[in-house]
TORPA-386822 format. One line per 5 residues: for each residue x, y, z of C-alpha. Coordinates in steps of 0.5 Angstrom, whole numbers, plus 500, padded with zeros to 3 digits. Layout:
X:Y:Z | ...
//
This chain:
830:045:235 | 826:041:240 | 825:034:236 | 820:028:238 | 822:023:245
822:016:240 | 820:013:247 | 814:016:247 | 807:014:247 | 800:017:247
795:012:249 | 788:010:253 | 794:009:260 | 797:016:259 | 790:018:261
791:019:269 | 785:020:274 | 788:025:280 | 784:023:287 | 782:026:293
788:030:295 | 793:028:290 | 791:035:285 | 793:040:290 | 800:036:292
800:036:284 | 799:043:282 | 799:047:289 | 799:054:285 | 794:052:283
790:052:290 | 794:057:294 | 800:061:294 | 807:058:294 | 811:064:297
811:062:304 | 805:057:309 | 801:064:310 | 795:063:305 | 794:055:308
794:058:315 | 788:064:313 | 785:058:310 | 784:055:318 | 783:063:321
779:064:315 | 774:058:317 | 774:060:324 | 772:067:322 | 766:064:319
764:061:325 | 764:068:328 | 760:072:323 | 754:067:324 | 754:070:331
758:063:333 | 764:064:339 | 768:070:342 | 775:069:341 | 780:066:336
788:064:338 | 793:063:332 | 800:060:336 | 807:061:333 | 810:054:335
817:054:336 | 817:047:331 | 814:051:325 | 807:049:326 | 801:054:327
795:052:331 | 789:056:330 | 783:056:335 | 776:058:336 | 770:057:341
765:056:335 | 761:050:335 | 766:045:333 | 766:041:327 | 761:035:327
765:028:328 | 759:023:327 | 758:019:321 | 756:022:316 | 748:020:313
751:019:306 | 757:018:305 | 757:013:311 | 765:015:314 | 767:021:320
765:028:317 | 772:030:321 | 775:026:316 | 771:027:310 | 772:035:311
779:035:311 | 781:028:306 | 776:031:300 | 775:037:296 | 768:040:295
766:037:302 | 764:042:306 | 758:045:310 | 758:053:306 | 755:050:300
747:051:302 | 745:058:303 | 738:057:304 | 734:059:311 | 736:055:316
743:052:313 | 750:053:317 | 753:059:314 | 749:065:310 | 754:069:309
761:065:309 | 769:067:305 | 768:059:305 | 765:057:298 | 767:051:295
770:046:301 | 777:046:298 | 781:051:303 | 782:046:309 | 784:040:305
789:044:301 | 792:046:307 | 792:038:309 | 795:036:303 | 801:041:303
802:039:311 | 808:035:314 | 803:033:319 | 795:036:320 | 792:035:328
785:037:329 | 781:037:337 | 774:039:337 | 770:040:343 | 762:039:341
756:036:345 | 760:035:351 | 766:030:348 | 772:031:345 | 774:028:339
782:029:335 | 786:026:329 | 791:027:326 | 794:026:318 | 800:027:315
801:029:307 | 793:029:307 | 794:021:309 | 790:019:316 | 795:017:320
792:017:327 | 784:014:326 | 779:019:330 | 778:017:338 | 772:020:341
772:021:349 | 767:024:354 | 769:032:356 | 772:034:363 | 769:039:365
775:041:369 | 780:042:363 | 776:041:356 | 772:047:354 | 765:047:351
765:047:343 | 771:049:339 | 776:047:334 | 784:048:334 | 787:045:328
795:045:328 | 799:045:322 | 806:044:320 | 807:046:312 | 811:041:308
818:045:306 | 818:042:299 | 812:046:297 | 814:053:299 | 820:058:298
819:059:305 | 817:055:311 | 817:061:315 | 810:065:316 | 811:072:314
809:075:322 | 808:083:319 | 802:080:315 | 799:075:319 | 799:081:324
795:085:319 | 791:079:318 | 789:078:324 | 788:085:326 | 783:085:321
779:080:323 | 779:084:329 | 776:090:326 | 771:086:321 | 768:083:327
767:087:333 | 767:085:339 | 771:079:337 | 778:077:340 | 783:075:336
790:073:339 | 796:072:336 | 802:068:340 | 809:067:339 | 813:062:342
820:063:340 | 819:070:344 | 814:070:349 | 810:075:346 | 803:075:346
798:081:342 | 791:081:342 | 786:085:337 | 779:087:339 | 774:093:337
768:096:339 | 767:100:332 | 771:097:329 | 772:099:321 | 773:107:325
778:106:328 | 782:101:323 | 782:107:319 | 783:113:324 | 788:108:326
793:107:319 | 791:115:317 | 794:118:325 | 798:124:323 | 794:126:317
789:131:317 | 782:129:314 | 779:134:308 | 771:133:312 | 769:128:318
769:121:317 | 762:118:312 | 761:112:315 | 754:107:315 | 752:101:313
746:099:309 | 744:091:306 | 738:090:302 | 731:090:304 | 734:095:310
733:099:305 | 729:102:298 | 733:096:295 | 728:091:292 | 730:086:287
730:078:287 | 737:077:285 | 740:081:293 | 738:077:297 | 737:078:304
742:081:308 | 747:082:301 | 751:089:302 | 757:093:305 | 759:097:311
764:102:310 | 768:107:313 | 771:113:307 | 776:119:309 | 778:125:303
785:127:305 | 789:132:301 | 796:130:302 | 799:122:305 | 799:116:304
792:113:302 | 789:107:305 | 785:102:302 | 782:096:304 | 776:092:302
773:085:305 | 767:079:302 | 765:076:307 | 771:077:312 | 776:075:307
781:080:304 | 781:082:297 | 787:086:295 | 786:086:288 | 779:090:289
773:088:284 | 767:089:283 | 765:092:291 | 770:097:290 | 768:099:282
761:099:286 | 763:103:292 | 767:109:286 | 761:109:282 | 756:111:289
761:116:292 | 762:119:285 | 754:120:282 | 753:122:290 | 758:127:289
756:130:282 | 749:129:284 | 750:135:290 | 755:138:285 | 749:140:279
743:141:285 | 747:146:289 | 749:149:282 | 758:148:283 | 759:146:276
765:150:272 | 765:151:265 | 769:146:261 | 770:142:268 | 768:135:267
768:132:274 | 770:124:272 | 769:119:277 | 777:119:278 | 777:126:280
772:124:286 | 777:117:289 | 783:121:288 | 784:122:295 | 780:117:298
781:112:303 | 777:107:305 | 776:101:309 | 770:096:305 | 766:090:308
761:087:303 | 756:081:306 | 755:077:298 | 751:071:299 | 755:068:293
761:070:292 | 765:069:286 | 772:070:287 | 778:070:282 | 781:064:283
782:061:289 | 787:065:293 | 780:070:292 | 784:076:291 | 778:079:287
771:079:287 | 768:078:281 | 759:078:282 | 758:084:276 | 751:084:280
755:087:286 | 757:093:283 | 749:096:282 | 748:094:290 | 754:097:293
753:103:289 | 746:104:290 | 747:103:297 | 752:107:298 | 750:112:293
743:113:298 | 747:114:304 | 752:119:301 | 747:124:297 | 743:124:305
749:126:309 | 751:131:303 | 744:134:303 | 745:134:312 | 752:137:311
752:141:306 | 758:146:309 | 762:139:308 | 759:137:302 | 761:144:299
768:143:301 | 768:137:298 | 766:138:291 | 771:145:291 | 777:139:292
774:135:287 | 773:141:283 | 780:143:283 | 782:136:282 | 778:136:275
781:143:273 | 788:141:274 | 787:134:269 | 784:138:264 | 790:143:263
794:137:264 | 790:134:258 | 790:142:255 | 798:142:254 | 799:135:251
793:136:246 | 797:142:244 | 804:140:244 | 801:134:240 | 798:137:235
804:141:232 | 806:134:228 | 801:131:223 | 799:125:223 | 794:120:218
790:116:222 | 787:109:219 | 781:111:215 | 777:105:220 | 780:108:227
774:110:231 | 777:116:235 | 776:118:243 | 774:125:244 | 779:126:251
787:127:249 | 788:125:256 | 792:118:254 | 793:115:261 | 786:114:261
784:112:253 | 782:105:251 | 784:102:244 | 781:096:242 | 783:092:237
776:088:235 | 775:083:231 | 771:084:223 | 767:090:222 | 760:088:225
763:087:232 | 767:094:231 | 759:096:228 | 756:094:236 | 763:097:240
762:103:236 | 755:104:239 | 756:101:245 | 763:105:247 | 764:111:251
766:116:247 | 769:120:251 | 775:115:252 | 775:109:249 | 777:109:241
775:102:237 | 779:100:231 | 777:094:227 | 781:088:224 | 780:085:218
781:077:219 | 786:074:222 | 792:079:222 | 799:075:219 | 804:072:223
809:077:225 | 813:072:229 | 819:071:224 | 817:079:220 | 823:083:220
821:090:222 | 822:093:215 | 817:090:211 | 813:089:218 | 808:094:214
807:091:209 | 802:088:212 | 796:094:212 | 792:091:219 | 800:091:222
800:098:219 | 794:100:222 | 796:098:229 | 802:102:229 | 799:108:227
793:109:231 | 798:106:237 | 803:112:236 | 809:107:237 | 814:105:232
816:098:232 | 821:096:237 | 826:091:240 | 826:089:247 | 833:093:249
831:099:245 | 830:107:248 | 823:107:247 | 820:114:245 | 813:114:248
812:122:246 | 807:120:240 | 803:115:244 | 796:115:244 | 792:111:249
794:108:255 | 791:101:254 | 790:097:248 | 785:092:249 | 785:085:245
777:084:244 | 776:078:240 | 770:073:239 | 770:068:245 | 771:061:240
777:058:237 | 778:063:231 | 778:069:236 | 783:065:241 | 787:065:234
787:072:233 | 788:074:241 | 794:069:240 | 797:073:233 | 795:080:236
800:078:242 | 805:075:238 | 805:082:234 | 806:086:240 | 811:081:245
816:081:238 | 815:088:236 | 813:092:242 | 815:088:248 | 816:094:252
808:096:251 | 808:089:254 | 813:091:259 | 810:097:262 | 803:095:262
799:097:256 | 797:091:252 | 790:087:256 | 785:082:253 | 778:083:254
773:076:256 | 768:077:252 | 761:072:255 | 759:066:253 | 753:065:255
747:070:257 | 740:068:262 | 734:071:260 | 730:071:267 | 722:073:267
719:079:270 | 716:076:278 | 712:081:280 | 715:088:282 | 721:086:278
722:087:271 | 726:081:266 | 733:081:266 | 739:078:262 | 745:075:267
751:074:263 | 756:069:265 | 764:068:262 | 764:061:262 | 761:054:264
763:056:273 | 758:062:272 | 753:059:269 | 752:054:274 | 752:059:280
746:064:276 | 743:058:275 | 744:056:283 | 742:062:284 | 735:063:279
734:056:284 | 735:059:291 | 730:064:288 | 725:059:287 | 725:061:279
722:055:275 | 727:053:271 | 722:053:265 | 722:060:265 | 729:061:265
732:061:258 | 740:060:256 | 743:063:250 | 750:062:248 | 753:067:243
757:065:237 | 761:072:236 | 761:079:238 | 757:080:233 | 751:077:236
751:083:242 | 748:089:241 | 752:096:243 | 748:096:250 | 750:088:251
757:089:249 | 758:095:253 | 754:092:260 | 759:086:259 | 766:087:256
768:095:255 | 764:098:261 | 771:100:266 | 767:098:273 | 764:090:270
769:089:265 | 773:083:265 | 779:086:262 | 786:081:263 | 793:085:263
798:082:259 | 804:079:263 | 811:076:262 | 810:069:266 | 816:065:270
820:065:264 | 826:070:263 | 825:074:256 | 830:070:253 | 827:064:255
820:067:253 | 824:068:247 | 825:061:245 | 818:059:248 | 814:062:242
819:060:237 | 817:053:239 | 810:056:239 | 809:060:233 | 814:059:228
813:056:222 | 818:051:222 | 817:048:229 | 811:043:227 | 815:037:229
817:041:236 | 809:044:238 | 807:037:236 | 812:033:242 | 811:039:246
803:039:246 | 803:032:247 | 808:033:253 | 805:038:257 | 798:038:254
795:036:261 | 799:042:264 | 794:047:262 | 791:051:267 | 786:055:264
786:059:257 | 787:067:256
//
């Protein structure tokens, strides 16, 4: 058991305060992928990239050097060198030794950038302050300005010289790195995905020349598209045969019927989709010419226009088949698509921006994309019909699938608990359990949930404390009974043979209140499942849902009715009020609610919010770092109950280690 250091202490000079550069050398995973140099590097790409996006240079060069470092070079504008009017010192120094300094945080008419991957003037310091040494040149207003830092120090002060117009070129930047090894698992660049990186910046950006370098062998390659997202696609889908031509367009608001006060001018997508009947599927989604592997929100708002198109031409042209339900599943099944969304506030998950999280961009982009579809099909109607015949044919093979494991399942009987509130589908990859905390919750879930797939089970309280219940009097408890049952599992060990036969849904969703007492349930739910159904954990079954905490209420301005704009957390708050202010919205005419539980929202509320699959913030559960055994010996020290002396030290230990809150 963990006991108390005797030599520590806990007062006001335990308090630190992190300055400039030193919470990133701190915490690096926290700001960027420590696997290998590639993020820090995409962040200096990334920023040359934004350059061209607002119509500004042609041609962008990465160089591999023989020393590990990379350089990357535009013909932009150029970063200004002057003083800065407020701050007093260089802005070429300031950019890259402050976080939160940069020239992306405006987005008003006239302002530097519109539409940029940048957002909130970390990307740049943070590879700084991971490099063993960090040059800058700048060529802008007919002089040349460089320097140089090391760890994120300055090292060699900035000197400013007149341009030769002989050998210095007109305006630009080139910025070269040299990645600190101590915080990387590999120094090396991984040249296969800067490859793909640069190819798709390439392609995002017609017209743009992007070169990459290789010193170590000569090699020298360069991307450059005309159509850019078409060829991509054709590209990766060479040798596979599409079921129709290529849907292709680009649509943004106020080019279009789209008329609301939260898109602002120039908010949208361009897209190129192809159905293939058999190959592999290429998926690849953009904001603002930043990649977002994990998707989000445009691609949620991309299925959901390709699907109401779909099933639109489908009902008008008559296709429909008795008993066959076309899901929106059944549409994407054989969709490859390359997506570039322009969002004038982007809002990613974390700040690797992986996922776009802007609820309000599922409504755009599939508004958009719906428009575009329905007036292609209705122009195409040949391929619209062979096209609904395979996504037809895809229906009816998911619905025998479903037919056959309905029956096999209903051979045995089983007593449900009284409070379950069942789905109507048997297809199990596809239902939803969600544990909901207290009966009026459960009331709203009910009213506010899809019938079709997602069931509801309340929980009444706090459920026990399961970690040191043996399993044959785990039942004693009726809510842990209840759980067990509706899952379909029985309570098992990490090594166990697990028999998934009886399993009833595919997720089991955690939906608890967003304060202290509905972490504590989130946190006795997860001890329940890691010390009694690991493997659900394992394989990916459990999830916790994020309900918001707070709710704008905006007022009707001419055309545009009212609205309620929900926010996770205090950082999306603040972007919705940003934004209400770019709007020129008077801030008396807004108003900001804070829900105290679930029980607060209503059905439409907490379906828009938390339970509605494209907008939902729904988290899966993952082990971490640690090994199962040694995750094992964490949450002794977390929740059992003789281990109080052991949370305390730890608590006090590591407290200023915590990184965020499921």
């Amino acid at each position: 058991m963990a006991t108390r250091k005797s030599s520590s202490s806990y007062g006001e000079a335990s308090i630190q305060v992190l300055t400039g550069l030193e919470p990133v050398k701190q915490r690096p995973g926290m700001y960027t992928r420590t696997q290998n140099p590639l993020q820090i590097v995409q962040e200096i790409i990334d920023n040359a990239a934004d350059e061209a996006l607002v119509g500004f240079g042609s041609k962008i060069i990465v160089t591999l050097h023989t020393d590990d470092s990379v350089s990357v070079e535009d013909d932009g504008r150029g970063i200004p060198f002057g003083a800065h009017p407020e701050e007093g010192e260089l802005v070429l120094e300031i950019v890259f030794t402050r976080l939160h300094a940069g020239g992306k945080f405006s987005k008003d008419k006239g302002s530097a950038y519109t539409f940029s991957g940048g957002l909130h003037g970390v990307g740049a310091s943070v590879t700084n302050a991971l490099s063993k040494r960090f040059d800058v040149i700048v060529w802008r207003d007919g002089k040349v300005a460089d320097i140089s830092f090391s760890h994120g120090d300055v090292i060699r002060a900035p000197t400013i010289r007149e341009a030769n117009s002989r050998v210095d070129k007109k305006s630009g930047t080139r910025i070269t790195t040299w990645p600190d090894s101590k915080y990387f698992d590999s120094i090396n660049v991984p040249q296969s995905e800067l490859r793909r990186l640069l190819r798709s910046k390439a392609v995002l950006l017609p017209g743009i020349e992007v070169v990459l370098i290789i010193e170590e062998t000569g090699e020298q390659q360069s991307w450059k598209y005309g159509n850019g997202l078409r060829s991509y696609l054709l590209e990766g889908l060479a040798g596979y045969d599409m079921l129709i031509p290529l849907f292709e367009d680009e649509r943004y608001a106020e080019s279009s019927c789209i008329t609301n006060t939260m898109f602002a001018k120039g908010e949208g997508a361009s897209w190129v989709v192809a159905w293939v009947e058999e190959g592999p599927l290429l998926r690849e989604s953009y904001v603002n010419l930043i990649p977002t592997p994990a998707g989000g929100t445009h691609e949620f708002g991309l299925r959901d226009g390709l699907f109401r198109a779909l099933k639109s031409f489908i009902e008008i042209h008559n296709l429909r088949l008795k008993g066959v339900k076309v899901l929106a599943e059944d549409v994407f099944a054989r969709v490859s698509f390359v997506l570039s969304a322009k969002v004038l506030d982007p809002q990613f998950q974390g700040q690797i921006k992986e996922q776009l999280n802007n609820r309000d961009v599922v409504r755009l982009i599939s508004s958009l994309v719906r428009l575009s579809l329905e007036l292609w099909l209705n122009r195409n109607v040949e391929h619209g019909r062979k096209l609904a015949e395979l996504v037809i044919q895809r229906a009816q093979a998911r619905t025998c699938v479903v037919q056959k494991v309905g029956k096999r399942k209903s051979c045995s009987v089983a007593i449900l608990p009284g409070k379950l509130v069942d789905c109507e589908s048997r297809d199990v990859t596809r239902n939803e359990l969600f544990l909901v905390e207290g009966d009026s919750a459960g009331g709203s879930a009910k009213m506010g949930r899809d019938k079709e797939f997602q069931a509801i089970l309340p929980l009444r309280g706090k459920i026990l404390n399961t970690w040191e219940t043996t399993r044959d009097r785990l039942f004693e408890n009726n809510e842990v009974y209840n759980i067990a049952v509706a899952i379909g599992v029985n309570p098992h060990a990490n090594n166990d043979v697990l028999d998934l036969s009886n399993m009833r849904y595919g997720k089991i969703c955690i939906l608890a209140d967003a304060d202290v007492d509905g972490l504590h349930i989130q946190v006795l739910l997860l001890t329940l499942f890691f010390r009694h159904f690991p493997q659900l954990i394992k394989r990916g079954h459990v999830y916790v849902a994020r309900p918001p905490l707070f709710r704008v209420d905006t007022p009707a301005r001419g055309k545009n009715p009212s609205k309620k704009l929900y926010a996770l957390d205090e950082s999306e708050l603040k972007a919705i009020v940003d934004k209400l202010r770019k709007d020129s919205v008077p801030g008396a005419a807004w108003t900001i609610s804070r829900f105290k539980g679930l029980g607060e929202m209503n059905s439409n509320q907490l379906w828009d919010t938390t339970m509605n699959p494209d907008i939902r913030r729904l988290i899966p559960v993952q082990l971490g770092c640690l090994d199962f055994d040694a995750t094992i010996e964490r949450m002794t020290m977390l929740v059992g109950k003789g281990e109080v002396a052991a949370r305390r030290a730890w608590l006090e230990d590591k407290s200023n280690e915590v990184q965020g809150t499921i």
